[in-house]
C-alpha positions, 0 to 999 in steps of 0.5 A: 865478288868484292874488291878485297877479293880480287876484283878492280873496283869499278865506277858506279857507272859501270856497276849500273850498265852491268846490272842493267845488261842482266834484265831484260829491256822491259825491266831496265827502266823499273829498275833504275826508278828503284834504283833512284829511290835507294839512292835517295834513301841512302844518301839521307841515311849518309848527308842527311834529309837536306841534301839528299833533297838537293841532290833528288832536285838538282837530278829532277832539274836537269831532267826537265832542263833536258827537254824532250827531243 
């Protein structure tokens, strides 16, 4: 249901966790990585090729910042 029919808008963070709470755990992780690649898509369909390279790289980057534990 959209927003103009009467749901609150939610943050994407919320669309994401709703979404990921509907598929099983060996699903999740699929999902997101088909999930970053629409993203990636839309954005350069929205900002164009240049920043949606940014975006990808600075998301790769603080991945690997991240480290393993």
């Amino acid at each position: 249901m959209s927003a103009a029919m009467g749901e609150a808008p939610r943050d994407a963070g919320s669309v994401v966790a709703q979404a990921l709470g509907h598929r099983t755990p060996g699903d999740r992780a699929q999902f997101l990585k088909e999930l970053l690649a629409h993203t990636a898509a839309g954005l350069v369909i929205l900002e164009g090729e240049r920043a949606a390279s940014e975006a990808v790289y600075r998301l790769a980057d603080a991945v690997v910042s991240r480290g393993r534990p």
